[in-house]
N, C-alpha and C positions, 0 to 999 in steps of 0.2 A: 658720557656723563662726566664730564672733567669739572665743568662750574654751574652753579646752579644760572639762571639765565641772569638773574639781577646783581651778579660781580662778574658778567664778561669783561666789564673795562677796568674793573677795579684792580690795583695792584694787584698782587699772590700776597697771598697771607702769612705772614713770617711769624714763627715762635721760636724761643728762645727757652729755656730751662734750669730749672737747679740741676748743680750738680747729681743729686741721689736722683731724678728723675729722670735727666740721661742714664744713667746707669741700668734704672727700670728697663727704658725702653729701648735700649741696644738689649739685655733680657729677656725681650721679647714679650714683654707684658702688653695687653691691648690695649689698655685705661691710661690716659695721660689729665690728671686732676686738676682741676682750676689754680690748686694754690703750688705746682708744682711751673707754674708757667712767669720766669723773669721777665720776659721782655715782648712784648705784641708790637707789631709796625702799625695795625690799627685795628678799629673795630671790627670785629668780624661776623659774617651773617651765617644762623644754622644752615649747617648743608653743605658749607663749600668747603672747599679743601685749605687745609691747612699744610703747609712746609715747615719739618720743623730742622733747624741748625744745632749742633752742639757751639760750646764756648771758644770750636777755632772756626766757627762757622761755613762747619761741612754738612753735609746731607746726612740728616740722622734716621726720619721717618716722614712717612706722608698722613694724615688722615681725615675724617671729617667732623668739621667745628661743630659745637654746642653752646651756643652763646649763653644759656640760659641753666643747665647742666654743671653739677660740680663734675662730673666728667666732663672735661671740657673737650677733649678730642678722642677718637675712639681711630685708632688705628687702624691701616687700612696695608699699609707696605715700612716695612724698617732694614736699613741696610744700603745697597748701592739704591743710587737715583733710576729712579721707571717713570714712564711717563701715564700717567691714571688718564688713559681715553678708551672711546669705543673697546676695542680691541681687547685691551687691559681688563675691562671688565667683563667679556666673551670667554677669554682663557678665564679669568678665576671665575664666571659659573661651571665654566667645563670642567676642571679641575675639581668641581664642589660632586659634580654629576658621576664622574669617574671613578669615584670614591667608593660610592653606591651602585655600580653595573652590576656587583658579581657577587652582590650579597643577599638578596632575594630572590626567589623563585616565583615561579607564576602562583602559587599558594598564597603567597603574600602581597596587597597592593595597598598597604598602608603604611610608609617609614617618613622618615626627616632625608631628606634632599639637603638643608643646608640648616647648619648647628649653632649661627651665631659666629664671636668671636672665633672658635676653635675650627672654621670654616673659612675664616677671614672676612665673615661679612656680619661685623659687631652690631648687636642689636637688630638683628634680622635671622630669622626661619623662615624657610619652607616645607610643610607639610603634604605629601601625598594622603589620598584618601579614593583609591580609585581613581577614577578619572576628572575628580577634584581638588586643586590645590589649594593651601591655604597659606598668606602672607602675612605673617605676623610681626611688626616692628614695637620695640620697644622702646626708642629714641625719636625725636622727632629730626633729627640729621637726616632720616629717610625721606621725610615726607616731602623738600622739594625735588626729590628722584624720583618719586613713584610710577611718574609716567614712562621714563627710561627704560628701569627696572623691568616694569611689566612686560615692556615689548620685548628686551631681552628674554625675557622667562617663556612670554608664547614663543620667540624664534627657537628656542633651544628644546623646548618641553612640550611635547602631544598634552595637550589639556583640555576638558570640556568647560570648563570654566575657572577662577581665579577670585579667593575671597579674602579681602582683607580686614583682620583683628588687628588693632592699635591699643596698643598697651592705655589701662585708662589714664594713665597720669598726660600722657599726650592728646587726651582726644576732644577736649575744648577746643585747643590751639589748631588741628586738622577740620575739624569744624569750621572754626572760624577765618584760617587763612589760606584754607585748601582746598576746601568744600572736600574734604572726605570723613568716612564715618565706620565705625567699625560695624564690623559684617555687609561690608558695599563687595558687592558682586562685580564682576571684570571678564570679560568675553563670555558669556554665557546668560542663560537665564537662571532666577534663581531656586536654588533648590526648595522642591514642598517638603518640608521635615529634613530629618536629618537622613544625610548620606552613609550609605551600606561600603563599606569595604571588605575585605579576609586577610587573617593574618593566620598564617599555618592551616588554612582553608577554614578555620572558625569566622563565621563572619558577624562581624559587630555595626552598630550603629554609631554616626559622629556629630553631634552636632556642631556644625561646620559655623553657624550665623552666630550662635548666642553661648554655645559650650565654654567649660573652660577650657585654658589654655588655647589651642586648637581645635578642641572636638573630643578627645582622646589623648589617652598617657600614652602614647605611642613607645615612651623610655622603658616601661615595665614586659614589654615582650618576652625576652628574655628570663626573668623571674615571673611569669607565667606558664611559660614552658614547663620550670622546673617545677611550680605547683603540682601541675597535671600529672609528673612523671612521680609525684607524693602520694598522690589522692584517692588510689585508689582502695575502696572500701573504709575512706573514713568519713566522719562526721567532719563537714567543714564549715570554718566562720571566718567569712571575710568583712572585716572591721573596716568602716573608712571604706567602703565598700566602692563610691560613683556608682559604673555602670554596669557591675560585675563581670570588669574582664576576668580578676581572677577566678571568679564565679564557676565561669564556662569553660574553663579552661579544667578546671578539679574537675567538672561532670564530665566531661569528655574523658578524662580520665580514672572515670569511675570511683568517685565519690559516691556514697552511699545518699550524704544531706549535703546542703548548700545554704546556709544563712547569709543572708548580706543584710549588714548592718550600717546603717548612715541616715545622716540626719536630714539628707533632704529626699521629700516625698516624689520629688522631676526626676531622681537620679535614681531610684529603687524603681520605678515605672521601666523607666530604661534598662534598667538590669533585666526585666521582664522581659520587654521588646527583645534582647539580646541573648533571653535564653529562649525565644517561640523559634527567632532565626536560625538556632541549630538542632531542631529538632529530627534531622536528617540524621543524625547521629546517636545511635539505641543507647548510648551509656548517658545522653543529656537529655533522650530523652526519657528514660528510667531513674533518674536522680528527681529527688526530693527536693525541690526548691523553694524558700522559704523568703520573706523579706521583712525588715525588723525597723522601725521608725523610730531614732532615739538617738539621742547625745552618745558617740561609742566611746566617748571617757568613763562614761556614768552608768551606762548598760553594763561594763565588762565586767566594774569594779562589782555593781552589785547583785550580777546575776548568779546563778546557781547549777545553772546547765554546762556540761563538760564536752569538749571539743575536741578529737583526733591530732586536728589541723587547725592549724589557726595565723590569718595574713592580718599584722597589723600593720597599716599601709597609710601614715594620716597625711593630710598638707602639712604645710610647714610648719613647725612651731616657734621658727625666728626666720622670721623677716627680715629684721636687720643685726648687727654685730650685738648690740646692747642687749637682745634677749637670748641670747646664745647659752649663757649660765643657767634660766630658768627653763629653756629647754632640753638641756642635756637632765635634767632632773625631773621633767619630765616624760622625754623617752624612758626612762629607767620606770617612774609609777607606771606608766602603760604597759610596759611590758613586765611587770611584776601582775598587773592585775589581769591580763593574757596567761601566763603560766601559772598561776594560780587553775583559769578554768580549761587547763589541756588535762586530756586523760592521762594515763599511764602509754607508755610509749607513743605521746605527742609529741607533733609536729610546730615549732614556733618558726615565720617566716615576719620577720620584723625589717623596717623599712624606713627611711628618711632621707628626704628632698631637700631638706635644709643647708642651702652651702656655708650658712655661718658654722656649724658645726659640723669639723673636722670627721674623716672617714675615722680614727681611730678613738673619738672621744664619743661618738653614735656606738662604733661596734662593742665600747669598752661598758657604755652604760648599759646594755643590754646583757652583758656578761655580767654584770653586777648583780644587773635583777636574779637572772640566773642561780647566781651563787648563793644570794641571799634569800633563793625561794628554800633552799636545804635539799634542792630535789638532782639526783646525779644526773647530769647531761653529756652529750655530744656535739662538738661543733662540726656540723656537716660543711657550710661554703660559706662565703662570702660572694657576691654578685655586685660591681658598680655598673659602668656607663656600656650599653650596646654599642655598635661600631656605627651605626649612624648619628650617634649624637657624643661623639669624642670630646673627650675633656681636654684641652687645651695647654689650660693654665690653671691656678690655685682656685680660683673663686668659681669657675663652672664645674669644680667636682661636687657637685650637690648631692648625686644619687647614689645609695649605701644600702642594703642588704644583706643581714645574714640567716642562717639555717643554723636552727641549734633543736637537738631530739631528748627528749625526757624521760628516761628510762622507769621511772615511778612518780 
């Protein structure tokens, strides 16, 4: 995978740098910015490789161009000169695979195989789901490798099949220059509904063609776990609900109730499907499972019913840098109107995916609401990134969790 096939004859692609941009990316930062680039030898086509020099014109990094992207290059190697072929890219999937041997047990056949930038391969995941994998790129620098890619991924990786999600901001341009299309299937037939995996032998459904993200938060494992290990004999409400992983996770661990709360009517169905599938298990299947159809901004603030336990778990509420301010203010009302409806020695497990705000400006505005309810607490943990989905660098620490218990 060295050139995309339409610059075999074309020069190498030379970039050149400001100063503070070299500085980035001898740092190690993956992102090299449109306006961070002095000098181009010439036009260059998405997909191919870029050579970048520093100002004595030595080898600084290699990566792949975005002609169209204020990212303009997404780093792929920084350091001594390597040669990006075959080979080059054989070792860093195996390296990405390596990572993952020794971290799941046969209980679990659902994780991240590869994490993006902080795996080395910028704007690309792979998701396991059983013996389903899912491709997800969110750059179109991918799209004219895909065919590489994929033969690499069946050489290295037992698969029944191969799905690929393309971020929508790329998926005209794949359309139209590539004939591919998000949820297009790749060695396999394609799935009827969505695919069954297990994660700690709970098994869940994924919608692998049309779900978000991948199918599944595959990130939240971990603070599921610790749910179940809360839950038992209380009243639970999981806010922002999807597909009630934390759902299933609290009745397995004997949770008395189970609410799930979210606004869309495809995604409480599916919590359903995902709690019939573990009814091999006397504690989920003895839990009270409830489903709640409704705005969980507007539900929590104005309900009246009291909670043990309670996961507020929402999407993001900044998308980009600029709303970062009115989301830090509004984690804090959410989780004010959260611990408002916890009982006496409740449980608050609050959450954000948001990489514009900072792990300590999430944790800090939850400790506000906190202090500002008048009510005495404890802070049990804090939980970020699982070890299959490794934080890297600055901007992929997105995902933030704490545990704080209310003594009245």
């Amino acid at each position: 995978m060295n050139k995309p096939a339409a610059t075999q004859t074309a020069a190498r692609l030379r970039l050149r740098l400001t100063a503070t941009a070299e500085t980035i990316v001898r740092g190690g930062h993956p992102w090299l910015f449109a306006d961070s680039v002095r000098e181009q030898n010439r036009a260059g086509q998405t997909g191919e490789l870029a050579v970048i020099y520093d100002r004595n014109d030595k080898f600084l990094a290699v990566g792949l161009f975005d002609a169209e992207s204020p990212i303009r290059v997404r780093i792929l190697h920084a350091g001594k000169p390597q040669t990006i072929d075959a080979a080059w890219w054989k070792a860093h999937l195996e390296k990405s695979l390596e990572r993952r041997a020794k971290l799941f047990d046969a209980t679990t056949t659902g994780y991240r195989l590869i994490h993006g930038e902080s795996d080395g391969w910028p704007a690309l995941v792979l998701d396991k789901y059983d013996s389903t994998f899912v491709l997800k790129i969110y750059s179109a620098v991918w799209l004219p490798r895909l065919d590489e890619i994929l033969a690499l991924f069946r050489e290295k990786i037992s698969c029944e099949r191969i799905v690929l999600r393309l971020s929508r901001n790329i998926q005209p341009l794949a359309e139209k220059q590539f004939r591919r299309r998000d949820g297009q299937v790749f060695f396999g037939s394609s799935p009827e509904g969505a695919v069954v995996f297990s994660e700690n032998a709970i098994r869940f459904e994924a919608d692998v063609l049309r779900g978000q993200k991948t199918g599944f938060f595959l990130d939240q494992r971990e603070n599921r776990a610790e749910v179940e290990k809360l839950a038992c004999g209380r009243n639970v409400l999981n806010a922002f609900s999807f597909s009630g992983g934390f759902s299933v996770y609290a009745a397995r661990g004997g949770a008395r109730s189970v609410t799930d709360l979210d606004i869309s009517a495809h995604a409480l169905e599916s919590a359903k499907r995902n709690f019939a599938l573990n009814q091999n298990f006397p504690t989920v299947a003895a839990c009270e499972h409830k489903t709640v159809q409704a705005d969980a901004f507007e539900w929590i603030e104005k309900a009246s019913a009291k909670f043990d336990l309670i996961v507020l778990d929402p999407p993001s509420l900044a998308k980009r840098a600029t709303e970062r301010e009115g989301a830090i203010r509004a984690y804090e009302k959410l989780n004010s109107y959260g611990i408002a409806r916890l009982s006496r020695d409740g449980i608050l497990v609050a959450g954000s995916c948001s990489a514009h705000v900072s792990v300590a400006e999430f944790f800090d505005s939850v400790r506000r609401a906190a202090m500002k309810s008048g009510r005495k607490f404890t802070e049990l943990k804090t939980i970020q990134h699982p070890p299959d989905h490794p934080a890297g660098f600055k901007e992929a620490e997105y995902l933030k969790v704490i545990y704080l218990k209310f003594a009245a």
